[in-house]
C-alpha atoms as a printed R data frame, in Angstrom:
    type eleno elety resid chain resno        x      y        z
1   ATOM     1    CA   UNK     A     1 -103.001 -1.394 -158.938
2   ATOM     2    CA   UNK     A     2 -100.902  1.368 -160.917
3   ATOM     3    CA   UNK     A     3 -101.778  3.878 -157.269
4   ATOM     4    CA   UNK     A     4 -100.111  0.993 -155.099
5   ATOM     5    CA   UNK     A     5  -96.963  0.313 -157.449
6   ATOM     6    CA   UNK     A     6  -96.361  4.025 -157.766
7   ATOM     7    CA   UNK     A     7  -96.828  3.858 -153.924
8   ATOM     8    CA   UNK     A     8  -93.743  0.955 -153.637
9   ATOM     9    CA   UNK     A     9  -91.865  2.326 -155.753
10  ATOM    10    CA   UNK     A    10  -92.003  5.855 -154.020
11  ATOM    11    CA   UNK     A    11  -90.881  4.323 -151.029
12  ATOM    12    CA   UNK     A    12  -88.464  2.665 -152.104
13  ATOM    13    CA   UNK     A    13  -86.953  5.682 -153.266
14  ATOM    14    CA   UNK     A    14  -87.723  7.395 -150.216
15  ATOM    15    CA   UNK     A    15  -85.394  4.664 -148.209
16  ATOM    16    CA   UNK     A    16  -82.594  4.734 -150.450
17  ATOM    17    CA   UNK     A    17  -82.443  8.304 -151.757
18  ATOM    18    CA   UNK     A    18  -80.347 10.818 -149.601
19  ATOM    19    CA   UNK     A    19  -78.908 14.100 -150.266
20  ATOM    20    CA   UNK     A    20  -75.121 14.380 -149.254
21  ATOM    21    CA   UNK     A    21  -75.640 15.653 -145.546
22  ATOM    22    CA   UNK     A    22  -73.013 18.520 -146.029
23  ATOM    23    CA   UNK     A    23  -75.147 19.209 -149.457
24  ATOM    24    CA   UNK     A    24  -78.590 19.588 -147.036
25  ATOM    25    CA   UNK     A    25  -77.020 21.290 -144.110
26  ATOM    26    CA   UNK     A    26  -75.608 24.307 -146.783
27  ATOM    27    CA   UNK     A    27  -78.573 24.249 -148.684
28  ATOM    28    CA   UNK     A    28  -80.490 24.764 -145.606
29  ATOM    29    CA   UNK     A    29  -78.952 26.817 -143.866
30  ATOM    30    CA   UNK     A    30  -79.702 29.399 -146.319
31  ATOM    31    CA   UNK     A    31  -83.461 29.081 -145.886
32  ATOM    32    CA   UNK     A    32  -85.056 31.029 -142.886
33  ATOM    33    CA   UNK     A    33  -88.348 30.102 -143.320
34  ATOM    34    CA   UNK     A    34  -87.318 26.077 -142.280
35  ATOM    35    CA   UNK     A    35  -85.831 27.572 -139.035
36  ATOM    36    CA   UNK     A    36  -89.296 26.341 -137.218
37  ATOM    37    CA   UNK     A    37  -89.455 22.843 -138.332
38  ATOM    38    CA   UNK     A    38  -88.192 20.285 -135.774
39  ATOM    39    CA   UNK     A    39  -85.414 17.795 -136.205
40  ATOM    40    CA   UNK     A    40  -87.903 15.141 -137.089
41  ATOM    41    CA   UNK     A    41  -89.609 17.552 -140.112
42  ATOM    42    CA   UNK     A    42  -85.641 18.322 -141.493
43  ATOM    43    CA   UNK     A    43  -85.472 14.822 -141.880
44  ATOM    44    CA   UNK     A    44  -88.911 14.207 -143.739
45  ATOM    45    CA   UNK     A    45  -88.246 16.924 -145.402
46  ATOM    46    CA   UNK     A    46  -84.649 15.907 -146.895
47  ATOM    47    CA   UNK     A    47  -86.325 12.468 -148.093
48  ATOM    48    CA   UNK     A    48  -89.454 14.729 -149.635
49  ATOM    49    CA   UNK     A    49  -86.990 16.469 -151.256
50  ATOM    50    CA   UNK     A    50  -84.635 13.826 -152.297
51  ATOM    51    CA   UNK     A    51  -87.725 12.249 -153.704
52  ATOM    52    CA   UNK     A    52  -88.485 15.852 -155.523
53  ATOM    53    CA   UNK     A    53  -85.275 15.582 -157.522
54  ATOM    54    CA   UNK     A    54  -85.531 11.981 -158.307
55  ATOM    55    CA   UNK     A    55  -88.564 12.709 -160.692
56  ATOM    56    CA   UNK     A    56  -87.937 16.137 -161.519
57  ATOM    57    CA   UNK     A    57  -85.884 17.179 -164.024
58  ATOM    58    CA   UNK     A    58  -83.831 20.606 -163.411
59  ATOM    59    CA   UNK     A    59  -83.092 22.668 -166.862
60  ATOM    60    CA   UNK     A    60  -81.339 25.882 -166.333
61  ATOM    61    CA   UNK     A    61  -81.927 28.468 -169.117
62  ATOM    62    CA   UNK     A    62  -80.517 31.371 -170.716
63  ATOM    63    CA   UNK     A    63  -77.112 30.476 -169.379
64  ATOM    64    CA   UNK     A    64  -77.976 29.972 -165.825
65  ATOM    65    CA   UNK     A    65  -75.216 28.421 -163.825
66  ATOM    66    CA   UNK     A    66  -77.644 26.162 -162.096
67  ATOM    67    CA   UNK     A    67  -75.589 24.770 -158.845
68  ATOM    68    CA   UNK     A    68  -76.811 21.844 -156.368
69  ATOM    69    CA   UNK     A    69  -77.146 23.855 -153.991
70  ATOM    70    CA   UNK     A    70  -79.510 26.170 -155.710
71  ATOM    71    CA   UNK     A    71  -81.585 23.039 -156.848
72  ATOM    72    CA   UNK     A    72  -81.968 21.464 -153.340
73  ATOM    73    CA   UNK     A    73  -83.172 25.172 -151.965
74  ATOM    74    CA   UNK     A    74  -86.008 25.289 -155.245
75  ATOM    75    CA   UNK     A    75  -86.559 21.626 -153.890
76  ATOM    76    CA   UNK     A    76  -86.814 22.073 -150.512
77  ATOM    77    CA   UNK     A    77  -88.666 25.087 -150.550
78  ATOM    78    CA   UNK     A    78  -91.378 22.887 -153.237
79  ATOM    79    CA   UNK     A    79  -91.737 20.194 -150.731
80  ATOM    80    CA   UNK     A    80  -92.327 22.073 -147.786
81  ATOM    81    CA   UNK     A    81  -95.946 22.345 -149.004
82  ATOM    82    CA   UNK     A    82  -96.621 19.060 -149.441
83  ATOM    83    CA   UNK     A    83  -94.521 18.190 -145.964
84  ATOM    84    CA   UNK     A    84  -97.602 16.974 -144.454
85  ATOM    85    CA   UNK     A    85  -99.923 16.483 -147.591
86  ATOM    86    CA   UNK     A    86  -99.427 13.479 -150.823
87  ATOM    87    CA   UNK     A    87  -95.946 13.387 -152.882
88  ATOM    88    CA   UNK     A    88  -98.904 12.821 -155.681
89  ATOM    89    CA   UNK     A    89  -99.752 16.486 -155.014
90  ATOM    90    CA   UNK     A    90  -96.895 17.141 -157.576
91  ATOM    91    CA   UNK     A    91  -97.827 14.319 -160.165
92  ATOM    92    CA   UNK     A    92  -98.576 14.958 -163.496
93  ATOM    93    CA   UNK     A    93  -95.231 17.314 -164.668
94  ATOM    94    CA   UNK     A    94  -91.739 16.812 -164.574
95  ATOM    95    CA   UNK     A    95  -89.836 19.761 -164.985
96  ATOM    96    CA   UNK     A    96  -88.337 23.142 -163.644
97  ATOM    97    CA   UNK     A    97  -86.931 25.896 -165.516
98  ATOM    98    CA   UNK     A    98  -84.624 28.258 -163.933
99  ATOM    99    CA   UNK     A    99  -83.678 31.527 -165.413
100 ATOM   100    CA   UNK     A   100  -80.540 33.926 -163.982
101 ATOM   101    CA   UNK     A   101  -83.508 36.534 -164.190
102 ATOM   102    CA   UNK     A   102  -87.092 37.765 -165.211
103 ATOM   103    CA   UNK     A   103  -87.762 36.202 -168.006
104 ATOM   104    CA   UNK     A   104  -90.342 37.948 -171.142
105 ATOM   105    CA   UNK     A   105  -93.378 35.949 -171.558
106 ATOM   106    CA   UNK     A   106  -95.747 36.990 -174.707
107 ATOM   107    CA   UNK     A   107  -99.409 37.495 -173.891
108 ATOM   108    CA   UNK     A   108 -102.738 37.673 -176.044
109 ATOM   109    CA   UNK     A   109 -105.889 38.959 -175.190
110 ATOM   110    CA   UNK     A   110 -108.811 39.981 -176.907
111 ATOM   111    CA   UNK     A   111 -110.621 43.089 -175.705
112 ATOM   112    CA   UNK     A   112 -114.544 43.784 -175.262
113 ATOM   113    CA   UNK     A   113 -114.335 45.162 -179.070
114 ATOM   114    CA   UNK     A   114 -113.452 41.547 -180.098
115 ATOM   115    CA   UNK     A   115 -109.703 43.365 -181.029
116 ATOM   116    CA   UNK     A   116 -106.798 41.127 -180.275
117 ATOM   117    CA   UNK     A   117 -103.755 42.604 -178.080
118 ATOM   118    CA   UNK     A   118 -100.433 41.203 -177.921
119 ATOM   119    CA   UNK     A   119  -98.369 42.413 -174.938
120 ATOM   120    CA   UNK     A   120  -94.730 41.121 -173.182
121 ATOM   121    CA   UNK     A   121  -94.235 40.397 -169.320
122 ATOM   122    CA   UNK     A   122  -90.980 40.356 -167.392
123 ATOM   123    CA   UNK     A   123  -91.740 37.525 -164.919
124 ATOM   124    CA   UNK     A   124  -90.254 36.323 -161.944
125 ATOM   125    CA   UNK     A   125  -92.373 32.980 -161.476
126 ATOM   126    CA   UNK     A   126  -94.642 31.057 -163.780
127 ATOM   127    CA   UNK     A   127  -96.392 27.422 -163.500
128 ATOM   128    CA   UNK     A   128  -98.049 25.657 -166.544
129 ATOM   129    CA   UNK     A   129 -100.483 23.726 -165.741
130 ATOM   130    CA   UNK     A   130  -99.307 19.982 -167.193
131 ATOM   131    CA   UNK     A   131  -95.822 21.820 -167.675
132 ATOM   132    CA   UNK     A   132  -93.121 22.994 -165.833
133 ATOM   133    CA   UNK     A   133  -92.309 25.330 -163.360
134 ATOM   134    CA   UNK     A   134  -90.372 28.199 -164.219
135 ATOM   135    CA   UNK     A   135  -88.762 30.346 -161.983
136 ATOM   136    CA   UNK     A   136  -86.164 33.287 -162.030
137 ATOM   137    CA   UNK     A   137  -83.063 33.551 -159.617
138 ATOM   138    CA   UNK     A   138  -83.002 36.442 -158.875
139 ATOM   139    CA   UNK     A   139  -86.573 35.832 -157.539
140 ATOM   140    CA   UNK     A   140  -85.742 32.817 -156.068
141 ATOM   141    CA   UNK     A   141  -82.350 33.754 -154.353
142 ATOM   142    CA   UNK     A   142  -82.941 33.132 -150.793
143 ATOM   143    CA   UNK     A   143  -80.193 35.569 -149.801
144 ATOM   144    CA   UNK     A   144  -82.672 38.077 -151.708
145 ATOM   145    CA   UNK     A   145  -85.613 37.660 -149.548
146 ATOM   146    CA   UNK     A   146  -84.894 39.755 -146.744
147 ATOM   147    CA   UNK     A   147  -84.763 43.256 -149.165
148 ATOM   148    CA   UNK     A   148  -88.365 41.906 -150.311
149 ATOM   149    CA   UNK     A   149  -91.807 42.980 -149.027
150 ATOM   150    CA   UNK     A   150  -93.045 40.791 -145.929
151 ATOM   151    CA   UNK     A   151  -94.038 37.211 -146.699
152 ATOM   152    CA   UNK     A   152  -92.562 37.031 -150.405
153 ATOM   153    CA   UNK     A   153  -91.212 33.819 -151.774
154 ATOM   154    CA   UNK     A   154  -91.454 33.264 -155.231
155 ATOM   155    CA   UNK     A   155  -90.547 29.268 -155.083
156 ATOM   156    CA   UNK     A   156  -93.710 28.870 -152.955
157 ATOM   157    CA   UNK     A   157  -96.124 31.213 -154.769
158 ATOM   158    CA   UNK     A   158  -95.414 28.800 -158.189
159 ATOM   159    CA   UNK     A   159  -95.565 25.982 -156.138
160 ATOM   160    CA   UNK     A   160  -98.411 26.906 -154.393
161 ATOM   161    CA   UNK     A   161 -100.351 27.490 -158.203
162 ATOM   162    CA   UNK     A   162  -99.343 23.732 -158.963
163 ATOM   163    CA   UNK     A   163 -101.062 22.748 -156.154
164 ATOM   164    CA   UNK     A   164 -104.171 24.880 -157.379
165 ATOM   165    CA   UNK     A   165 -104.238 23.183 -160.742
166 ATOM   166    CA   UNK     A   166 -104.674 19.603 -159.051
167 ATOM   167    CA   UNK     A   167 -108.607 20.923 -159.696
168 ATOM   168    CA   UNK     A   168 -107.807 21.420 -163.465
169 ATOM   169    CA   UNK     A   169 -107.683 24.924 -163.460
170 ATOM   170    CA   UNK     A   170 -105.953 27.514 -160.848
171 ATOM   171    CA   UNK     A   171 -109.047 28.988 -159.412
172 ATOM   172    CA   UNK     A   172 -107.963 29.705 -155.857
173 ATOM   173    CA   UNK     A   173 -110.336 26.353 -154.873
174 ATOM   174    CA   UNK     A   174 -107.467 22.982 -154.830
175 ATOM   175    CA   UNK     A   175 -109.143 20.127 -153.708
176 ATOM   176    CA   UNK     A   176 -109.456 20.482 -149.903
177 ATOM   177    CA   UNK     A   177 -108.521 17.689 -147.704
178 ATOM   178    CA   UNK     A   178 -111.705 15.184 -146.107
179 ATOM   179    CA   UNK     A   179 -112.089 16.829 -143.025
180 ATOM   180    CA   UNK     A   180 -112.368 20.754 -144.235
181 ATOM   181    CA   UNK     A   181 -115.514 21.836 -145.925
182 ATOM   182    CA   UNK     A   182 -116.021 23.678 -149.613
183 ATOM   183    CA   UNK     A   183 -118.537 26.329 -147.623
184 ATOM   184    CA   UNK     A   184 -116.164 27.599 -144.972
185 ATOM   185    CA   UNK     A   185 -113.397 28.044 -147.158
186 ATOM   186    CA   UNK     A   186 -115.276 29.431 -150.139
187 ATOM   187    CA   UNK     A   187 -116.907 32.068 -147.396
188 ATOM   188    CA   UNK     A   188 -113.856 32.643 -145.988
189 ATOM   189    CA   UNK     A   189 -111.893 33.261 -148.637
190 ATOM   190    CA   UNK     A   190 -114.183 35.397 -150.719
191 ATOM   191    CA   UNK     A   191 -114.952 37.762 -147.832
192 ATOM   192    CA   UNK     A   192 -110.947 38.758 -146.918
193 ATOM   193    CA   UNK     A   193 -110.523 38.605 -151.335
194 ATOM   194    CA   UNK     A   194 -113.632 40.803 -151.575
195 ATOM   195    CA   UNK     A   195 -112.050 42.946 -148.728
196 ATOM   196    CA   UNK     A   196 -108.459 43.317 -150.320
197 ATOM   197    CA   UNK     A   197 -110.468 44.442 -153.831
198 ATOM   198    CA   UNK     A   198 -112.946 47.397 -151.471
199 ATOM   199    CA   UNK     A   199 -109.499 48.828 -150.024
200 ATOM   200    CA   UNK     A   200 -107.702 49.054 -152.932
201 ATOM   201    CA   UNK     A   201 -110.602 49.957 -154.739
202 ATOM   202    CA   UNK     A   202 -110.528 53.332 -152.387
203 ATOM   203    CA   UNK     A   203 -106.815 53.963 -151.805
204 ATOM   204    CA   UNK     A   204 -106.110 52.177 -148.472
205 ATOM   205    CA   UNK     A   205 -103.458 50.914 -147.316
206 ATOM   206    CA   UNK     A   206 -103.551 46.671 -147.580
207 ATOM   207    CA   UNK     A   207 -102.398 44.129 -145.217
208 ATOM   208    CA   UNK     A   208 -100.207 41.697 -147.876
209 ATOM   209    CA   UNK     A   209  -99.045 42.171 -151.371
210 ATOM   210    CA   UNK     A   210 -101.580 44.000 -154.055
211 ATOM   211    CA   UNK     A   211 -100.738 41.145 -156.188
212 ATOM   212    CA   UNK     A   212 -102.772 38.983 -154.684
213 ATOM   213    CA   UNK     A   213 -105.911 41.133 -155.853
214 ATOM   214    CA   UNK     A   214 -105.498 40.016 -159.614
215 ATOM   215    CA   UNK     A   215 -107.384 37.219 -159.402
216 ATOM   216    CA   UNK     A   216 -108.640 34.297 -156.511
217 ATOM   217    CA   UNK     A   217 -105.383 32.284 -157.574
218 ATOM   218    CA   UNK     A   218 -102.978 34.568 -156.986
219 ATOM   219    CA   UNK     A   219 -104.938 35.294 -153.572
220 ATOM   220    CA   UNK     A   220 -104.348 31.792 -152.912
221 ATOM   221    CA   UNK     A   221 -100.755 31.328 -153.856
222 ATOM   222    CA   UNK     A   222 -100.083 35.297 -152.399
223 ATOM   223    CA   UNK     A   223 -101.625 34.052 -148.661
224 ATOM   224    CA   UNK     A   224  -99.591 30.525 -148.803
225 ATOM   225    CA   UNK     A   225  -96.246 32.791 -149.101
226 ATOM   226    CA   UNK     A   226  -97.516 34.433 -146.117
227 ATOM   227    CA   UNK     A   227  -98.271 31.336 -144.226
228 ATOM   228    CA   UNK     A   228  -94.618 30.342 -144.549
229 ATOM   229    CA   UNK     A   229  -92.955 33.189 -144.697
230 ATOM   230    CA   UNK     A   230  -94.995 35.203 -142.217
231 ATOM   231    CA   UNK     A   231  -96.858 33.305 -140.150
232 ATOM   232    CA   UNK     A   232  -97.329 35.812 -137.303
233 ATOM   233    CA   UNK     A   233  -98.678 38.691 -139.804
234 ATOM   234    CA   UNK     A   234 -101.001 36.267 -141.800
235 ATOM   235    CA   UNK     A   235 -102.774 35.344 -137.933
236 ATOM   236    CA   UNK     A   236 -103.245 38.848 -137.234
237 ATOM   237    CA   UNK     A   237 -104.530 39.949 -140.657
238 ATOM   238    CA   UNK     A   238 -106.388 37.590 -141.703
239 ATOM   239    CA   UNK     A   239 -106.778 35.033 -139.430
240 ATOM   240    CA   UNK     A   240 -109.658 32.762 -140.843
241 ATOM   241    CA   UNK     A   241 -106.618 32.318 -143.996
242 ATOM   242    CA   UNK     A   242 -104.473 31.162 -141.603
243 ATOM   243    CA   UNK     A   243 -106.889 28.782 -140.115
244 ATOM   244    CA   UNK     A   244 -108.022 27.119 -143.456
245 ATOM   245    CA   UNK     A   245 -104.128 27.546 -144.608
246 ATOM   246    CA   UNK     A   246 -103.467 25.388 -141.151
247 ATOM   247    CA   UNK     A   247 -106.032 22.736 -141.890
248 ATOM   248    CA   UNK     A   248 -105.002 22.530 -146.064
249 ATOM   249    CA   UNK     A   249 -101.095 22.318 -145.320
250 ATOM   250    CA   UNK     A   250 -101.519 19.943 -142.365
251 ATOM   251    CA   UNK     A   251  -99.071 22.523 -140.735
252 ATOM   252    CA   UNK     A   252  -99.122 25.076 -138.330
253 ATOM   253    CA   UNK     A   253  -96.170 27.566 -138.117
254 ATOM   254    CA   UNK     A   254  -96.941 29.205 -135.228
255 ATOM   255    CA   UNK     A   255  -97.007 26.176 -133.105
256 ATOM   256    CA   UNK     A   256  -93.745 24.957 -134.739
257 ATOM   257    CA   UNK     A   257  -92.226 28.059 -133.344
């Protein structure tokens, strides 16, 4: 009953939410990576996203001077994961953080000795799990990407981790859709992640960011920059990711061309 209300009421919302055209078209226009999506995906994608910042709240920190336009590109950029896939994808948190830049983070670990460490982190990108997303400019600035290693987008990589988390925990495993199968992307994606780990492991030169080698997550949210930002690369590199990627996202870039 609660699944079919939240279902009305989303669209609802979806029919009489709308971004200010000339609000889309210049928040757009700044983002290269929707350049393949057809006329008929812009305008999914606007509604998506108008839906995005209905139940979202936007909090800019550290005296960020948070604009519209900024918030429609986070937005935008957010829903174009779930373009083809469940708004419910993003249920469960309600908030985005936005910093001018890297922001410190405090970390504790305890070693093998049992000794505990405390250490800080500059970040660029960060998702809680029940909590928000938080996310630098300077990262995020789409104008930035282009001086950026191949296939980097920050909005997506957070965005991607939420996604991860719809499992509980961000394990590079979300919860596949009915018609892919646990083996063939557990093989899959263990092999290329095993492969990344062997040639840094001896010095080589790797295909997509090193980042992506701290942990099956990151792998996970590392590859689905790639997918959007890079389609072309992620096909010739690895292109078993790219097939899974194609079947989890419901999209394929390459064909959107």
């Amino acid at each position: 009953m609660l699944n079919n209300l939240k279902r009305w009421y989303r669209s609802t919302v979806l029919r009489n939410t709308r971004i200010p055209f000339q609000l889309w078209q210049q928040s757009i226009s700044g983002l290269s990576l929707l350049n393949r999506l057809s006329t008929q995906q812009l305008t999914r994608l606007r509604k998506l996203t108008g839906l995005f910042l209905h139940e979202k709240k936007f909090t800019a920190a550290a005296g960020m001077d948070l604009s519209e336009k900024m918030i429609v590109q986070i937005a935008a950029q957010a829903c174009l994961l779930i373009l083809n896939r469940n708004f419910s994808d993003f249920d469960g948190w309600h908030e985005v953080i936005v910093y001018p830049d890297a922001f410190i983070v405090d970390y504790e670990h305890v070693d093998d000795a049992g000794v505990l460490h405390s250490s800080e982190r500059a970040l660029g990108g960060e998702a809680w799990g029940k909590g928000p997303v938080i996310l630098s400019w300077a990262d995020a600035d789409p104008h930035r990407q282009d001086a950026r290693h191949t296939g980097s987008n920050v909005v997506l990589h957070e965005f991607a981790h939420k996604l991860d988390m719809l499992n509980g925990v961000a394990n590079g495993m979300p919860v596949l859709n009915k018609d892919m199968k646990r083996e063939d992307w557990t093989r899959i994606f263990s092999r290329a992640y095993d492969r990344l780990l062997r040639e840094l492991e001896h010095g080589h030169h790797v295909s997509i960011d090193p980042y992506a080698a701290h942990s099956p997550a990151e792998f996970f949210a590392v590859v689905s920059e790639y997918f959007f930002m890079a389609p072309e690369y992620l096909q010739d590199h690895y292109p078993g990711i790219y097939r899974e990627m194609s079947l989890y996202y419901r999209q394929n870039p390459l064909q959107q061309a």
